[in-house]
N, C-alpha and C positions, 0 to 999 in steps of 0.2 A: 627226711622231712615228711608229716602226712599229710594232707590238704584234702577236702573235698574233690578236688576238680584237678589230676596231674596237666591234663590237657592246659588248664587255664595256666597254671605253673609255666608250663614251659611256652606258652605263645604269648603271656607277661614279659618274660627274658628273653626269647627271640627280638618280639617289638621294640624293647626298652634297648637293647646293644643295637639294632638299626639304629635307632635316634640317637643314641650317643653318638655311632660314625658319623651322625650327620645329613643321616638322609631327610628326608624332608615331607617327599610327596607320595601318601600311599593312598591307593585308590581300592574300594571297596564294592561288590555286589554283595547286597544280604544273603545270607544261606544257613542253615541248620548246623551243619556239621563243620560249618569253621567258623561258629561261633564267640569260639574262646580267642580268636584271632579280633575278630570287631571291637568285641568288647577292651581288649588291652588296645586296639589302636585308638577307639572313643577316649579311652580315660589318658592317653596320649597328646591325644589331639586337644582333649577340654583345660590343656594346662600350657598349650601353646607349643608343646615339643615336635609338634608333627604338623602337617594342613593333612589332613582327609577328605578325601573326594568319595561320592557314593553317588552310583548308578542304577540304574536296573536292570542293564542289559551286558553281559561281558565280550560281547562282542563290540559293543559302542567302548565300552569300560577300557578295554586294550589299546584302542586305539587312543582315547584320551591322553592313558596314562603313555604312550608312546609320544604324544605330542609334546605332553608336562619333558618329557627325558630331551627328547629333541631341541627346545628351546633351554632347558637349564644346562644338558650335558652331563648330569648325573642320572643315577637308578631311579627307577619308579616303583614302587612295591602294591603288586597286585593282591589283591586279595579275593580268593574263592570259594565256592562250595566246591562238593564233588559231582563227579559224573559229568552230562551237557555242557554243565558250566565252563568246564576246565576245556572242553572239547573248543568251546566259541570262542576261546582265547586264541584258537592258531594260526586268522588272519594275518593280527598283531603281532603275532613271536614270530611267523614268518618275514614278513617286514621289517622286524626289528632286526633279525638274523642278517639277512640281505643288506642293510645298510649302520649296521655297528650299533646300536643303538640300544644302552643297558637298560633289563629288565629283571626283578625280581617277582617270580612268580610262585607265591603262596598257596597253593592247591592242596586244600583240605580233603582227607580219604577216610575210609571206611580200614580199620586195623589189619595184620596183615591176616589173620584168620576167617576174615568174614569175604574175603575177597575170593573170586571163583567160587562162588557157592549160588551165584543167586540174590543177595542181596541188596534189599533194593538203592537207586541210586548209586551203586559199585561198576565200573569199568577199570580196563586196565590203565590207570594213569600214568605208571609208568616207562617210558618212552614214547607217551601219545605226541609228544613233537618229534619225535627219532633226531634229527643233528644238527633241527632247529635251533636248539638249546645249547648253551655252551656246556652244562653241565648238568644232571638230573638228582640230583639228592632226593632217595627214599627214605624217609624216616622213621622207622618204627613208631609206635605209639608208647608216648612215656609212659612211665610207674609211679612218678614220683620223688626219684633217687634224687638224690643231693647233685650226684656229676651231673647230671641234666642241666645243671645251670651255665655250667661250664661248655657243654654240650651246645648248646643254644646262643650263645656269645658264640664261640667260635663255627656256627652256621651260618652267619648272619656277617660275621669278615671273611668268611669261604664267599659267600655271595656277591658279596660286593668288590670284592677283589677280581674275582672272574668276570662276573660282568663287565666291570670297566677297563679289564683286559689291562689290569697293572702284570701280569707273568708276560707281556710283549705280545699276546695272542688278541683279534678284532676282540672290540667291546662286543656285547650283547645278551637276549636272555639266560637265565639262570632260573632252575624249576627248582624249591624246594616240596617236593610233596609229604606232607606233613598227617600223616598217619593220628585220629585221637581214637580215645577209648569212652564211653559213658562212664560219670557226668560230664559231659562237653563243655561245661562254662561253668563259672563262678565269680563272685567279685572281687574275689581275693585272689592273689597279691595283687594289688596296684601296682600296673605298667608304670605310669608315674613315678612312683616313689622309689624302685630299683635302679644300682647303682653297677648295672656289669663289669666286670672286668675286658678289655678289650682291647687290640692293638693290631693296627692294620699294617698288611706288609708294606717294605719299599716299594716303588715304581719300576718296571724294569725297564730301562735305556739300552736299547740294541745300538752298538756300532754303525752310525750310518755309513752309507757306501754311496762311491761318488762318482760320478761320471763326466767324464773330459769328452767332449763335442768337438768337433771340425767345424769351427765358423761358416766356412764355405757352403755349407747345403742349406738351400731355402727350407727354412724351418717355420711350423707355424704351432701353437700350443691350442691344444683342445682342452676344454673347462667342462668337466660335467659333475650333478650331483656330487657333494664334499668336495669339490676343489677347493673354495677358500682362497684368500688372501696368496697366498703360495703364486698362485699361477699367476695373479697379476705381476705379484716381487718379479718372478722369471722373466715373462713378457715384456717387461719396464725394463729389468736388468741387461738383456739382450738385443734388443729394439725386433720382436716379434710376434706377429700377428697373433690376436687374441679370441678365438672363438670359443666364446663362452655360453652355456646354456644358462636361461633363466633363473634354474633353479641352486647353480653352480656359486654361488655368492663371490662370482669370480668379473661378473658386466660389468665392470666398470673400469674409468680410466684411461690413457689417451689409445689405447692401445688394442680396445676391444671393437673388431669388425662387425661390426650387431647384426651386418646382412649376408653372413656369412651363411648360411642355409639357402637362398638362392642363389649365392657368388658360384656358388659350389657346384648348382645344379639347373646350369645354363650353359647356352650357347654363346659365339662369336667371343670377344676378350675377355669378357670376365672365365668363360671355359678356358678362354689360352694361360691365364690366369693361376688358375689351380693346378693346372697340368703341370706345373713347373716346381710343386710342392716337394720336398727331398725329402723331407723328416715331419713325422711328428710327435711332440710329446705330448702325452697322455696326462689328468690330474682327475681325479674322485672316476664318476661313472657316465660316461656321456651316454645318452642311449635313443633323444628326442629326433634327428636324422637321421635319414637312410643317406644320404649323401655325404657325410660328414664319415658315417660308420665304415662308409664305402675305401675311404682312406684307407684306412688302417688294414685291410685287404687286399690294395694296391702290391707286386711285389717290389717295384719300384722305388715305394716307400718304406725309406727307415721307422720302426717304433720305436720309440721308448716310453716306459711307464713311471710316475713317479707314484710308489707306492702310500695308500690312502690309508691312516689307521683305521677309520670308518667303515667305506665301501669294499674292503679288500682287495682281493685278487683282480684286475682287469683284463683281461688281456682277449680279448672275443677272438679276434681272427690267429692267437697261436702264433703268434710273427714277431712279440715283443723281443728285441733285440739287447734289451737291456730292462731292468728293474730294481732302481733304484731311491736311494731317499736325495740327493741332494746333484745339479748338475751345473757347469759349469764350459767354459768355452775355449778354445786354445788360443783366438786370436779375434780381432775385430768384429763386428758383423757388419753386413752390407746394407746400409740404413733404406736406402732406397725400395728393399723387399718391402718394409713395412708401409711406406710411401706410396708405394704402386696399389696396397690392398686398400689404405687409407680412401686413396681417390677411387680406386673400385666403388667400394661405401660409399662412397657421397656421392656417385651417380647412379648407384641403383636406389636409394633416396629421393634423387631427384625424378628418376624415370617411374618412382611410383608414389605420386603425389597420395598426401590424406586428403579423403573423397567429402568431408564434412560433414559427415552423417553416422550417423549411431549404425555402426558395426563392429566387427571384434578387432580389429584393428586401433578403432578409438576407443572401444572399451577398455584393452589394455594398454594406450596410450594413459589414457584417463587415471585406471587404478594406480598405475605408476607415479605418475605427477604429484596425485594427493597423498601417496605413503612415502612420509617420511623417515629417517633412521630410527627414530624413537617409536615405530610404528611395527608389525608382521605382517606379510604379504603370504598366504598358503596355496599354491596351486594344484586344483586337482589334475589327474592323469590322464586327461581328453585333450579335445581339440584348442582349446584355450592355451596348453600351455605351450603349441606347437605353437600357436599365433603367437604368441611374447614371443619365443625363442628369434622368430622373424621380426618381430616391432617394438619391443622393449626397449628402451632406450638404456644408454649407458649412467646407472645410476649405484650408487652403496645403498644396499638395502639389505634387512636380515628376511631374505625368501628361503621358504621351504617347499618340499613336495616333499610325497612319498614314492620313491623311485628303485629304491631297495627291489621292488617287485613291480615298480609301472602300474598298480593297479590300482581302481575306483574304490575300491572299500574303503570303507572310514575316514573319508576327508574331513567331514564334517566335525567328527569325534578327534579327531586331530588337532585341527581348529581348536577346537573348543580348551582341548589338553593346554596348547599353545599361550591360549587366551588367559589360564589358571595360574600361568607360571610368569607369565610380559602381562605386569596388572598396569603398565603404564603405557600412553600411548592409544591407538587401536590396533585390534587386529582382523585382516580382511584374509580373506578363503575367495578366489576366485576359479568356480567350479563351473561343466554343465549342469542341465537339469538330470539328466538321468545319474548323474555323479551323486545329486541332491538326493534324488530319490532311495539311493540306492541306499544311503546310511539318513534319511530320514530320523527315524528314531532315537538318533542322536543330538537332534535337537530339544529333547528336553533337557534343562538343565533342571541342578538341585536347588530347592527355593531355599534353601538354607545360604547358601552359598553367594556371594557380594555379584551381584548382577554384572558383568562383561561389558567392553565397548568392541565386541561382535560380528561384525558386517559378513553377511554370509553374500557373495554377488552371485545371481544366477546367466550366465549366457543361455537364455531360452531358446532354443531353435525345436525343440516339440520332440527331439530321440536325437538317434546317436548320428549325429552327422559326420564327424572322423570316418567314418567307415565309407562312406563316397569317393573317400582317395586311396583308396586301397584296391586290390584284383577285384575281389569278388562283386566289386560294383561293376566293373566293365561285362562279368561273365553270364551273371545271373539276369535273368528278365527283371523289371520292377518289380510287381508283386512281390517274386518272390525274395528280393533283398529287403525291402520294404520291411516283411517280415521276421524275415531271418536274422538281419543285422541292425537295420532302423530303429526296431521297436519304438515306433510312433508313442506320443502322450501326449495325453490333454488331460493333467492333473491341473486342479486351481491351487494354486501357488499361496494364495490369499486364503484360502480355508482352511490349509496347513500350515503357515503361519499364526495365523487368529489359535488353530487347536493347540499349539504348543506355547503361547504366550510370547512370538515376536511380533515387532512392528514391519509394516511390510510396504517398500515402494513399487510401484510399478514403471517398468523405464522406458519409452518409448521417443524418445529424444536426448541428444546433449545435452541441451539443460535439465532437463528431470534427471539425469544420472550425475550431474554437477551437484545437485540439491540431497540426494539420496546418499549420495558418496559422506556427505559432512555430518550423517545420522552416531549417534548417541546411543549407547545400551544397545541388546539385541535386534539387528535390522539385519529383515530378507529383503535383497534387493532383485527385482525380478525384471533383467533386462531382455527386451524382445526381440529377437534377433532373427533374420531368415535364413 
């Protein structure tokens, strides 16, 4: 077949077999050289086959499209130029990596002859995530050939296949780096109108493996990141304490010790308390306690894991004694274990009453209260979300973080990904400021795009205060922590919302953050905190 434009040819039949498998959400940065990639996702998008997102930043853009995956559970198909671009993408594919999370990554190149020479805009993109990636496909630069089409269908069920780890391996990114030759674009063929041929493999079901438990050992189940529903079923099913982290979608139900982060890391009974702990089992990735972590290090205590398709491998202290998918009991449990924790709870409650005033205690009281199921809850990787772990209450809620890696990047762009895909409902990001600041940039959104119900909440405290409960605060003089790890700010919060077109409260009491919380469309909420 001859066409003007091979490039256009085959990234028309790449795009057109995605949409037929059904993906849905591809997100885009302009660029030169994967222009023939836009152009078939436009003419995709303008007939309803796809939603398209476009950014201008691929480092916000990754994270977006991480969010969009996060909240639906399918791929997201990135779309880039070469060079930098492909480079700002490895926050995201990091992240992604670390907590399961399928990504198709589109990285447009320079063919393979112009490569090492010099050429501008050229690096080496292939392996620039080394094992980040599930899988790296370098693609030549098409010719034209007719098998190209065929060639392009079957990249596109390679991709998506691996990514959502139907061969039993974790979900996660998938690079196709896509090699074009000049002329880079054309309007022909229409993405649209093509009808690939396609067919996705089976799923693969591994044989679960089960594990028979001794009633007898005080057992208590830890909930971290990708737990899910699972840990609660266990915890219920057993009558077993349930420490679950915030971001664990595992808080809730009669069974979850919500103050199990200080239970844990105190003196007098509640210490006599934990001391008596025999086993415990593991679910997703817990990682917001040093006291909790501290267990599974014990040698006293038994582990077992239950394995996470998501999160993968757990096992920090090398102690796991078991790792399995499914566990069961030999004989009764001692109801009373869970009883003893239960009333633990409800006096360390009591001995630490809410003080009635606007702190991070009531602010995550607060956010809590007003998200409801039909709502997103996103937590950035600071001090905020250690506060929930401690004062969250026991609620069903669809909360996320990004915990893959623990880190501040892209909360915002997360959010936002999040917000693109749950068009129902609100969705709230509960971040510091330096968390804000840090993915800034991603508060533009695209004016093309149906405006969000948004709520960005800031816990202002002026830098990074997490870092005052850590050594290096005790070691170093002021100054120099101050500097080193504080990083003080006095950004206005109100100029940077006004420059990106959000609405903006300022929260200096309960009530102003009662009134701020009920906002509508893109709201920075900028609560004051010391």
């Amino acid at each position: 077949m001859t066409n003007s434009s091979p490039a256009q040819v085959f990234a028309a039949n790449l795009l057109a077999a995605l949409a037929k498998a059904g993906i849905r959400n591809f997100f885009l940065a302009p660029g030169a050289r994967s222009q023939a990639l836009a152009i078939a996702a436009g003419q995709l998008a303008s007939v309803g086959k796809i939603d398209l997102h476009v950014r201008l930043d691929e480092r916000s853009l990754g994270f977006t499209a991480l969010g969009a995956a996060l909240a639906s559970g399918e791929p997201s198909v990135i779309i880039t130029t070469s060079g930098t671009a492909v480079a700002n993408l490895h926050p995201a594919v990091l992240e992604a990596h670390h907590s399961g999370v399928p990504l198709i990554l589109l990285t447009a190149d320079r063919p393979h002859e112009l490569r090492g020479v010099g050429a501008n805009q050229t690096t080496n993109q292939v392996g620039i995530f080394a094992d980040a990636v599930r899988e790296c496909f370098d693609v030549p630069a098409p010719n034209g050939h007719d098998r190209e089409f065929a060639e392009a269908a079957q990249l596109a069920v390679d991709a998506i296949a691996i990514s959502m780890g139907y061969d039993g391996d974790q979900p996660g990114p998938v690079q196709l780096n896509l090699a074009f030759r000049e002329p880079l674009s054309a309007l022909e063929p229409n993405a649209a109108d093509l009808k690939p041929q396609i067919a996705l493999p089976e799923i693969f079901e591994p044989i679960p493996e089960f594990a028979l438990l001794t009633a007898e050992v005080p057992t208590v189940v830890m909930a971290g990141a990708g737990a899910g529903d699972d840990a609660v079923e266990l915890a219920e099913a057993f009558g077993w304490p349930l420490f679950a982290e915030p971001s664990s979608g595992a808080r809730f139900g009669a069974n979850a010790i919500l103050g199990y982060r200080n239970l844990l890391d105190q003196e007098g009974d509640w210490a006599a308390l934990a001391k008596l702990i025999g086993r415990v089992i593991v679910f997703g990735k817990p990682t917001l306690g040093r006291a909790a972590i501290k267990l599974l290090f014990d040698p006293e205590i038994e582990v077992v894991v239950v394995r996470s398709p998501q999160m993968g491998h757990f096992d920090v202290s090398r102690r796991a004694g078991k790792l399995v998918d499914e566990i069961t009991v030999d004989n009764e449990v001692d109801f009373e274990w869970l009883e003893n924790w239960r009333k633990a709870d409800a006096e360390h409650l009591s001995v630490n009453p809410a003080s009635g005033q606007l702190d991070r205690r009531s602010l995550v009281e607060k956010v809590w209260a007003v998200t409801e199921r039909g709502d997103q809850l996103i937590l950035g990787a600071s001090r905020l979300i250690r506060e929930a772990d401690v004062w969250a209450p026991a609620k069903a809620l669809r909360v996320f973080s990004n915990r893959g890696l623990a880190g501040i990047d892209g909360t915002v762009a997360t959010a936002a990904g999040i917000a693109l895909v749950e068009t129902e409902g609100t969705t709230r990001v509960l971040l510091g400021d330096l968390t804000l600041l840090h993915d800034a940039g991603s508060l533009a959104i695209d004016s093309t795009e149906a405006e969000p119900n948004l709520q960005v909440i800031v816990g202002n405290d002026g830098g990074g205060s997490i870092f005052s409960s850590l050594e290096m605060a005790k070691t170093l003089d002021g100054a120099s922590f101050t500097r080193l790890f504080r990083t003080p700010q006095t950004i206005d919060l109100w100029h940077l919302a006004q420059a990106y077109g959000w609405s903006y409260f300022r929260v200096e009491n309960l009530g102003q953050l009662d009134e701020a919380l009920a906002a509508q469309g893109r709201a920075m909420i900028d609560v004051r905190l010391s």
